[in-house]
C-alpha positions as CSV (number, residue, x, y, z in Angstrom):
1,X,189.3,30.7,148.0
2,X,186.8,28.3,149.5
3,X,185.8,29.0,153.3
4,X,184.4,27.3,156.0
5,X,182.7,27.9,159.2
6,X,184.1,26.3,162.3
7,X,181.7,26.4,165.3
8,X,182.4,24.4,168.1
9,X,182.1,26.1,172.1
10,X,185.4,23.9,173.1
11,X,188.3,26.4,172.3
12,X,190.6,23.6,171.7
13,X,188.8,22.0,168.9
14,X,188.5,25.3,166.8
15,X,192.7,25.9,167.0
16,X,192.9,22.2,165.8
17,X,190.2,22.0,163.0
18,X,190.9,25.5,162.2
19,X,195.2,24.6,161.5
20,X,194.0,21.3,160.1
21,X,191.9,23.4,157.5
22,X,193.8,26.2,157.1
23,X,196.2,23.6,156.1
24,X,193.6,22.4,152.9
25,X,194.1,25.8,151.5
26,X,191.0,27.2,152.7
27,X,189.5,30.5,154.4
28,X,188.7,29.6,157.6
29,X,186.0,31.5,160.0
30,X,185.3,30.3,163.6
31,X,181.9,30.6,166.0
32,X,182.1,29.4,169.5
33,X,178.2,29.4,169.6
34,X,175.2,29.3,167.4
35,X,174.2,33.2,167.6
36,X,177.5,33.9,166.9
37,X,177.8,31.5,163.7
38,X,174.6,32.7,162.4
39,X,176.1,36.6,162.4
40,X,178.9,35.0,160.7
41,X,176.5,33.5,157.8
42,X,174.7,36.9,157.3
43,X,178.0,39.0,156.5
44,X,180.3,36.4,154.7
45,X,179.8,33.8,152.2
46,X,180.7,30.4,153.7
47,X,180.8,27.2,151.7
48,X,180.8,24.6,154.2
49,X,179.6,25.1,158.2
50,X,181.5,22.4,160.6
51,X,179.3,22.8,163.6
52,X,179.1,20.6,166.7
53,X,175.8,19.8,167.8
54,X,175.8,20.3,171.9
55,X,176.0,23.7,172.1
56,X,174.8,26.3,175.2
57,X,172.4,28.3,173.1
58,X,171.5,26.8,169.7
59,X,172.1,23.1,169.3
60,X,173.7,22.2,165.9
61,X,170.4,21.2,164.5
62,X,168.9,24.8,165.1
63,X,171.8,26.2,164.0
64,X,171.1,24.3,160.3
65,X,167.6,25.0,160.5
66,X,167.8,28.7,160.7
67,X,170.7,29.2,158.7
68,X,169.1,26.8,155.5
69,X,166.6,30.2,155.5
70,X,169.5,32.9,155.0
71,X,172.1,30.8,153.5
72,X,170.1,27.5,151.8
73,X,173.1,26.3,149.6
74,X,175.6,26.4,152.3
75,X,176.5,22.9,152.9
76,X,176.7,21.9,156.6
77,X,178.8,19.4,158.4
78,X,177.7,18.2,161.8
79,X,180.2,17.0,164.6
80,X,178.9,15.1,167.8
81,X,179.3,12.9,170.4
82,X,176.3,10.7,170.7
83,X,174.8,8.6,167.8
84,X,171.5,8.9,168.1
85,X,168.2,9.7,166.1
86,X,168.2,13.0,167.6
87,X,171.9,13.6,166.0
88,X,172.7,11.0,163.4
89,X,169.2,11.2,161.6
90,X,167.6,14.5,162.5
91,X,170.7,16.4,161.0
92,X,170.7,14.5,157.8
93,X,166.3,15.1,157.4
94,X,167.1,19.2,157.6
95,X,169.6,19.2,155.1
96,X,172.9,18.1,156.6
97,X,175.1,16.9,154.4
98,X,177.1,14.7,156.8
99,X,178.0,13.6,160.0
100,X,181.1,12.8,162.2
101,X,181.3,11.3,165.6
102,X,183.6,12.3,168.3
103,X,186.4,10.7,169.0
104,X,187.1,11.3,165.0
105,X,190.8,11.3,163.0
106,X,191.8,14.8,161.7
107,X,191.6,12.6,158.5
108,X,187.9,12.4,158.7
109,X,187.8,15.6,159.1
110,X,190.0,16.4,155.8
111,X,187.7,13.8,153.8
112,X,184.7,15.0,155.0
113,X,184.9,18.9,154.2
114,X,186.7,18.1,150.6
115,X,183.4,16.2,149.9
116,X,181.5,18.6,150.9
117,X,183.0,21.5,149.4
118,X,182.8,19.0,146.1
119,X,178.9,19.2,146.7
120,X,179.1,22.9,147.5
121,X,180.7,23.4,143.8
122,X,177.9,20.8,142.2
123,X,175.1,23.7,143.4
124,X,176.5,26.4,141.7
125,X,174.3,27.1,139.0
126,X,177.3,26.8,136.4
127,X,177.8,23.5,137.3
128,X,175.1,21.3,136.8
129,X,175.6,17.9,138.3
130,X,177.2,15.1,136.8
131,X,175.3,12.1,134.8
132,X,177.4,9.9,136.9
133,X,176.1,12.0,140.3
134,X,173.0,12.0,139.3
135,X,172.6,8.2,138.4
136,X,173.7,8.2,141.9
137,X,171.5,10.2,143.8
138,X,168.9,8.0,141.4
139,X,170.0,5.0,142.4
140,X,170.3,5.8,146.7
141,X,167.3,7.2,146.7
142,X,165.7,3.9,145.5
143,X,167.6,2.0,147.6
144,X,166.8,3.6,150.8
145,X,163.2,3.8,149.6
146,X,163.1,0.0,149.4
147,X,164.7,-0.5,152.6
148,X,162.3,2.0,154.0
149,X,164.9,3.4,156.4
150,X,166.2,7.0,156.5
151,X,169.9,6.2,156.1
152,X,171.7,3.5,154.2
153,X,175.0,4.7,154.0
154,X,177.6,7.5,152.4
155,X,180.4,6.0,152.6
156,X,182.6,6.1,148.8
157,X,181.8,2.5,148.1
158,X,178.1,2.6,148.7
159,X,178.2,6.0,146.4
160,X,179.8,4.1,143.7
161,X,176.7,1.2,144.4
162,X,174.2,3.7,144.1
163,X,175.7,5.4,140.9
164,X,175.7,2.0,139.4
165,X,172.5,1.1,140.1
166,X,171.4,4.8,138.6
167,X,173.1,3.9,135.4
168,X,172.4,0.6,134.6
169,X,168.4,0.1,136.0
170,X,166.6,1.5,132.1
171,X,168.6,-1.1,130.2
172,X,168.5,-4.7,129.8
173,X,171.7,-6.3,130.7
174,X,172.0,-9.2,133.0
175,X,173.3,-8.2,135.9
176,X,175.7,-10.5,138.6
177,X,175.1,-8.8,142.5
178,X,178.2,-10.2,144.9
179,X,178.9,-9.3,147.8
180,X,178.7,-11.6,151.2
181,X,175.2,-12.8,153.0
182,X,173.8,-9.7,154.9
183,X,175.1,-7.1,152.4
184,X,171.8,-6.5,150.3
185,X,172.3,-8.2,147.1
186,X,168.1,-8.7,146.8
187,X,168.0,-5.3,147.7
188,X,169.4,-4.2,145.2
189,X,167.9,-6.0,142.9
190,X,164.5,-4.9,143.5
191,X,166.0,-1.4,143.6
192,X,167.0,-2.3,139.4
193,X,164.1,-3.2,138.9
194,X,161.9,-0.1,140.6
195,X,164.2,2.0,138.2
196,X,163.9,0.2,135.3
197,X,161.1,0.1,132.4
198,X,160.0,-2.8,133.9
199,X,158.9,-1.6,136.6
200,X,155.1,-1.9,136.4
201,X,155.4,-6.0,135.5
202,X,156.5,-8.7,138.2
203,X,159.5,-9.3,140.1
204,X,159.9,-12.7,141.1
205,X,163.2,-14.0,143.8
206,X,164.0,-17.4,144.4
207,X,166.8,-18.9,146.5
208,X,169.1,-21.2,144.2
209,X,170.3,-22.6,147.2
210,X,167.0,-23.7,149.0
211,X,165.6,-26.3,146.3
212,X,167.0,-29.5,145.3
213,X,167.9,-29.6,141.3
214,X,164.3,-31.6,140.1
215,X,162.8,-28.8,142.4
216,X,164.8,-26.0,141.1
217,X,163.9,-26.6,137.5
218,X,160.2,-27.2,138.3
219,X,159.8,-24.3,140.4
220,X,162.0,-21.9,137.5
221,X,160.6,-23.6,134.3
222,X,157.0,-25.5,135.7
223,X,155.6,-28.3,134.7
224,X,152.4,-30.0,132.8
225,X,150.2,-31.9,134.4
226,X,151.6,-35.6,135.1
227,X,155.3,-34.7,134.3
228,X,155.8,-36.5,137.8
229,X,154.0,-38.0,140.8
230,X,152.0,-35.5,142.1
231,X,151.9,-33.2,139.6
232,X,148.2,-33.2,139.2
233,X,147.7,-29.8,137.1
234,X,149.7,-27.8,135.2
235,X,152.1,-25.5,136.9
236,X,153.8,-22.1,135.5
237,X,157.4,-21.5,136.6
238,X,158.7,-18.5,138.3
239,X,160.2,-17.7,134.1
240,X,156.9,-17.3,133.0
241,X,155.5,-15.5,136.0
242,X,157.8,-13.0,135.5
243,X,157.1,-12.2,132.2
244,X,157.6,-9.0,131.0
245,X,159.1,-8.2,134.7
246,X,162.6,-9.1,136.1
247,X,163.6,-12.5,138.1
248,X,166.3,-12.5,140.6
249,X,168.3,-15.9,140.8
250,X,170.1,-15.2,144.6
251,X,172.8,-17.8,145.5
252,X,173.6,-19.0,141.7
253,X,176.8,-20.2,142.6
254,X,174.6,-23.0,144.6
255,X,173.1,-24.6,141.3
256,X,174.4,-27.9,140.1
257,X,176.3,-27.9,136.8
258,X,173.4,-30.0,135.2
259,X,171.0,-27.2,136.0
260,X,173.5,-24.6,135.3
261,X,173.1,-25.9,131.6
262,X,169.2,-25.2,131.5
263,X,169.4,-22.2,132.6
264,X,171.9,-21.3,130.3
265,X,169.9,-22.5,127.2
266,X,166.8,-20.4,128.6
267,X,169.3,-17.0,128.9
268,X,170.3,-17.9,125.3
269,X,167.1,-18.8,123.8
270,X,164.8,-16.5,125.4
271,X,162.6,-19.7,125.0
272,X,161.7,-22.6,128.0
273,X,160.2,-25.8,128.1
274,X,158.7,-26.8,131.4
275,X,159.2,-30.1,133.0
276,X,157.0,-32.9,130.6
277,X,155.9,-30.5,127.8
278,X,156.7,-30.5,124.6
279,X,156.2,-27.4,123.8
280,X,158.7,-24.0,124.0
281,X,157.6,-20.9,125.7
282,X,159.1,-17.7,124.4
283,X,159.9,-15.5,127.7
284,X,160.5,-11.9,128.2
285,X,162.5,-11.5,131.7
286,X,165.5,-9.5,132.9
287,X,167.6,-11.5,134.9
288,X,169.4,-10.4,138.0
289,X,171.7,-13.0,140.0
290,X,173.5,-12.9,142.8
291,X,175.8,-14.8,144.7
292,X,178.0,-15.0,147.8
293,X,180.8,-17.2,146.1
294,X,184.1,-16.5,143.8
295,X,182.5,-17.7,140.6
296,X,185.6,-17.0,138.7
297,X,187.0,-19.6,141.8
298,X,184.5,-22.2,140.4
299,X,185.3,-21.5,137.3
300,X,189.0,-22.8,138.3
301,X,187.9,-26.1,140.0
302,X,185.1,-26.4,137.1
303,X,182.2,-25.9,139.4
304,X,180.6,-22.8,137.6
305,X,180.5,-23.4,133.7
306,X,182.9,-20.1,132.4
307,X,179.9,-19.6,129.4
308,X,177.1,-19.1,131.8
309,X,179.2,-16.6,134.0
310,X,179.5,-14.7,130.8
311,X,176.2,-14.7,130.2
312,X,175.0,-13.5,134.0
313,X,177.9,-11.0,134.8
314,X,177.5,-8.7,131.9
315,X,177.7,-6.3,134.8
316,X,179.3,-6.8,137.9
317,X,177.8,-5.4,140.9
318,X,180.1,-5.7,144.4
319,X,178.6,-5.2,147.6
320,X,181.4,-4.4,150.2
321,X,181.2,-6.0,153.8
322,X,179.9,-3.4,156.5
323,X,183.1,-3.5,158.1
324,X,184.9,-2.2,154.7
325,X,182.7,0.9,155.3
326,X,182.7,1.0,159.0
327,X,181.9,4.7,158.7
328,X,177.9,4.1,158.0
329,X,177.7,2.1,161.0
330,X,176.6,4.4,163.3
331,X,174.3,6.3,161.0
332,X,172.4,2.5,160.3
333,X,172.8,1.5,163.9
334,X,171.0,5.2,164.7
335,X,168.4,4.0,161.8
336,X,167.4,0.3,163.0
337,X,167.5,2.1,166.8
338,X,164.8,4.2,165.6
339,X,162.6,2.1,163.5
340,X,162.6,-0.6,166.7
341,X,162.1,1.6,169.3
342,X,159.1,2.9,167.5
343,X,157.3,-0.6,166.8
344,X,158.4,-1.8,170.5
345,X,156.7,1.7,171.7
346,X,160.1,2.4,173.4
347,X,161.5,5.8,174.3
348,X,165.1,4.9,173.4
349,X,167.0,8.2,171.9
350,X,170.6,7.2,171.3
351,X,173.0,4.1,171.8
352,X,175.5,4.9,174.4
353,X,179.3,6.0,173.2
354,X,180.8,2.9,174.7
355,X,178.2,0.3,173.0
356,X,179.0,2.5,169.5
357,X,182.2,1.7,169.9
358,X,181.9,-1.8,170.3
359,X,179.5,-1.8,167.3
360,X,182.2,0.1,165.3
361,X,184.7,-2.0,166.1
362,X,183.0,-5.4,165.9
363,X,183.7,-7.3,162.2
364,X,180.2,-8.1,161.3
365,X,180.3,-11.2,159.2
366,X,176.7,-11.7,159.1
367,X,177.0,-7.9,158.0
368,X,174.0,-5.3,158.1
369,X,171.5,-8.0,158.5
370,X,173.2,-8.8,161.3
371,X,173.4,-5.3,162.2
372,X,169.7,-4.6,162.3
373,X,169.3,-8.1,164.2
374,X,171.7,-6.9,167.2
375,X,170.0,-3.8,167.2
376,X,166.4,-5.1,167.3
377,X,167.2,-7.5,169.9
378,X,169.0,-4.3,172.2
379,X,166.2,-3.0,171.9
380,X,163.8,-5.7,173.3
381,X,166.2,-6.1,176.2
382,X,166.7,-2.1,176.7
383,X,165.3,-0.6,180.1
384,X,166.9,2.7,179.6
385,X,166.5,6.0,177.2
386,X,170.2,5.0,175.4
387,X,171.3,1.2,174.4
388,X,174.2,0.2,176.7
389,X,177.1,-1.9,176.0
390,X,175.1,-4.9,178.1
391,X,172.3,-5.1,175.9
392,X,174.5,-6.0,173.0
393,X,175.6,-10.1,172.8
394,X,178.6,-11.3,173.7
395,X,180.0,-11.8,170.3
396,X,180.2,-8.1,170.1
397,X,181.5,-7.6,173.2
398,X,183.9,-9.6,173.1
399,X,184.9,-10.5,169.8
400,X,187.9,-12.9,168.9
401,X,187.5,-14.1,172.7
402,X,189.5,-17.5,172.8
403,X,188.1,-18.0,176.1
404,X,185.3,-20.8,176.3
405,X,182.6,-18.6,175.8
406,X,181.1,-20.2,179.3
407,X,183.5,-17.9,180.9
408,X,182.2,-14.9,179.6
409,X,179.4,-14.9,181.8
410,X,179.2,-14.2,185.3
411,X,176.3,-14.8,187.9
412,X,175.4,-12.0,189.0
413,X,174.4,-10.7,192.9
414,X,171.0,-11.6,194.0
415,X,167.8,-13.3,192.0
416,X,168.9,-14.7,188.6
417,X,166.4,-15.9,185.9
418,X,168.3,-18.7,184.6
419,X,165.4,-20.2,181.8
420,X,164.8,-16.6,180.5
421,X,168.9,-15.8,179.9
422,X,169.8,-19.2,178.4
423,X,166.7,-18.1,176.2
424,X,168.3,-14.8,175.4
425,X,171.5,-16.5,174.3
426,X,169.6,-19.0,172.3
427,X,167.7,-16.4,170.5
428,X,171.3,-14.5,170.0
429,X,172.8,-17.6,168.8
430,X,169.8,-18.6,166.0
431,X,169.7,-15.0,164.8
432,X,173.5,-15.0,164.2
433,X,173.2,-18.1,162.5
434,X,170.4,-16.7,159.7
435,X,172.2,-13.5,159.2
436,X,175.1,-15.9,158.7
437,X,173.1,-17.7,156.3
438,X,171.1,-15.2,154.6
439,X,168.0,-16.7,156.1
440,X,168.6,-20.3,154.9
441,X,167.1,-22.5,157.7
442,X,168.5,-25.1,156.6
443,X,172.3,-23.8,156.6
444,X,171.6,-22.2,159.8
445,X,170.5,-25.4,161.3
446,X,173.7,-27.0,160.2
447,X,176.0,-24.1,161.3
448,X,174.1,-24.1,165.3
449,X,174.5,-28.1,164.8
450,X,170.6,-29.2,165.5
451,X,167.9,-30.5,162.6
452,X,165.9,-28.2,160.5
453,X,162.8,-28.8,162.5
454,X,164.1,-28.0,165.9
455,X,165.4,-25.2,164.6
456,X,161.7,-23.8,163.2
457,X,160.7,-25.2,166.5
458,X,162.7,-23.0,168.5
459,X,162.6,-20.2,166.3
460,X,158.5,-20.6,167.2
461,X,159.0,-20.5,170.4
462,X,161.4,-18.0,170.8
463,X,159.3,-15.6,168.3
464,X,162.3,-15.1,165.7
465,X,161.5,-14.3,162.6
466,X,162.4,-16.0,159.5
């Protein structure tokens, strides 16, 4: 029978995760301390540890570290209060497997320990893992690599991501990424193509979206040297600088149906012929796409020509929306807090409980782009060790607010620095709009209502990054 550790110095939760448990069919031991957990360890062969992290003697992450040198294949759970790097990301770095945050549903608490005690079976030396796990632990660790932060999520759909990515990287298939702006669609790209056997040769992004169609084509195919005003020299297109490497095509559903054609005789061919030559280029590129739309929608109104979807989405890809897997939030909140508070030199440790919540329970349409954006800019405003609810904008705080969002503010008691708040909200309200966007200017301008240049202008002023 499979067992598990329960140690937890509040009485109450060990009778409730201890019936919940006993309930799974499984042995169940409880600690109400650290000391008293690691005696436990030495005497009985436990499978799983559910330990809380504030405890009186040993905190949760001594607990882990000391027990990994008696018992190194036990597979630990961790249970606190706070999301912080100190909790969320410290645990995970000594070998935790993963993570739940107070106030959590008895459900969590089912899922969690059946997944771990799935890993706990995966170590047994019987049981080698999977293909399919480790094509997974393949493709996460290149994904987290990439995005050069310590947690990207664990959540079942970004598993299945990862596994995907694991399996498919060595071969040579096109491959359609969807998902909504902010998910990481050229992220995982570029993790493809760090697994792949093209690894050591280019790869090349372009935004479908950003060029006009005479543009497009020039800048994907190139051009010879008087082709059109202007064109002075002969130019290689992004095809041919790619050679041999991958290209990723992001918003494809953007391209006009006349381009849509060239590019389809170019995946066909393998062969291009750059704007004024005569002459065909054989090209050796992997293709990876992506796209924000419902292609097979386009399809429908005869937007998207059916033969090149074909041809783009031999495999699918789907990115889900962060707030379909609102479980990594506070593990990438705890992530981005961490990485900013570093660069701004800031001794921020955790984000409140109350501001979590309101990051859990916000929608997050401009998804973890937009994530990482709210949390950089708490962390500029931050005066205190923790990130509190204040510090987070308005959309956050008050989503789905039919109020006119004048009314949300109030003026507070004493001095008030009018110019430097209504640049705080301007700043909000242009980073919104990228993440919104996936960092088209242009779009963003259109969504905040203003030109293109004034918004570069006051994105140079305000000292937001593109």
């Amino acid at each position: 029978m499979p067992s598990v550790l329960i140690v937890d110095d509040e009485p109450n939760i060990i009778e409730i995760l201890g019936i919940v448990l006993e309930d799974e069919g499984l042995e169940v031991h409880r600690a109400s301390c650290g000391s008293e957990a690691l005696a436990i360890l030495k005497k009985k062969e436990i499978d799983v540890v559910v330990s809380d992290i504030r405890m009186p003697d040993l905190s949760g992450v001594e607990l882990l570290r000391e027990a990994k040198k008696i018992v190194p294949d036990t597979v630990f759970v961790m249970i606190t209060a706070y999301a912080s790097t100190e909790t969320a990301i410290e645990a995970v770095q000594h070998g935790a497997y993963d993570y739940v945050t107070k106030p959590f549903q008895l459900d969590d608490i089912r899922s969690v320990v059946r997944r771990a005690l799935k890993e706990r079976r995966q170590q047994q030396p019987d049981a080698p893992p999977s293909p399919a796990d480790m094509a997974a632990a393949q493709g996460q660790s290149l994904f987290q690599a990439l995005q050069g932060s310590h947690v990207v999520g664990r959540s079942p759909r970004m598993v299945e991501v990862y596994r995907t990515i694991g399996t498919v990287a060595m071969g040579d298939s096109t491959i359609l990424i969807t998902g909504e702006s902010g998910t990481g669609k050229e992220l995982v790209a570029r993790a493809i193509h760090e697994a792949s056997r093209r690894k050591e040769k280019p790869f090349v992004s372009i935004n479908c979206s950003a060029f006009p169609e005479t543009l497009l084509e020039s800048e994907l195919f190139g051009y010879m040297k008087g082709a059109f005003t202007g064109a002075g020299n002969n130019k290689k297109g992004l095809f041919e600088a790619a050679d041999g490497g991958s290209i990723f095509l992001d918003e494809i559903g953007d391209m006009t149906p006349a381009m849509q054609v060239k590019l389809l005789r170019v995946l066909q061919e393998r062969r291009l012929r750059p704007l004024g030559g005569t002459a065909e280029i054989p090209v050796d590129v992997r293709v990876l796409a992506a796209t924000n739309r419902d292609l097979e929608e386009g399809i429908r109104q005869e937007t998207f020509r059916e033969d090149l979807y074909y041809r783009i989405a031999v495999i699918n890809i789907h990115l889900p929306a962060l707030r379909e897997r609102r479980e990594d939030i506070a593990l990438l909140a705890a992530s981005f807090l961490d990485q900013y508070a570093q660069k701004a030199g800031k001794r921020i440790a955790e984000i409140s409980p109350e501001a979590l919540r309101l990051l859990e329970a916000y929608d997050w349409p401009g998804n973890v782009r937009q994530l990482e954006n709210v949390i950089e800019r708490a962390v500029a405003l931050e005066t205190t060790s923790a990130i509190q609810p204040e510090r987070l904008p308005d959309a956050v705080r008050h989503p789905g607010a039919d109020a006119d969002p004048a009314d949300l503010f109030t003026l507070p008691d004493g001095p008030f620095d009018l110019p430097a708040f209504l640049a705080r909200v301007e700043a909000s309200l242009i980073t919104q709009a990228l993440g919104l966007t996936d960092g088209n200017q242009t779009l963003a301008a259109q969504r905040l209502g203003i030109s293109k240049g004034s918004l570069r202008h006051r994105m140079l002023t305000l000292n937001i990054k593109s």
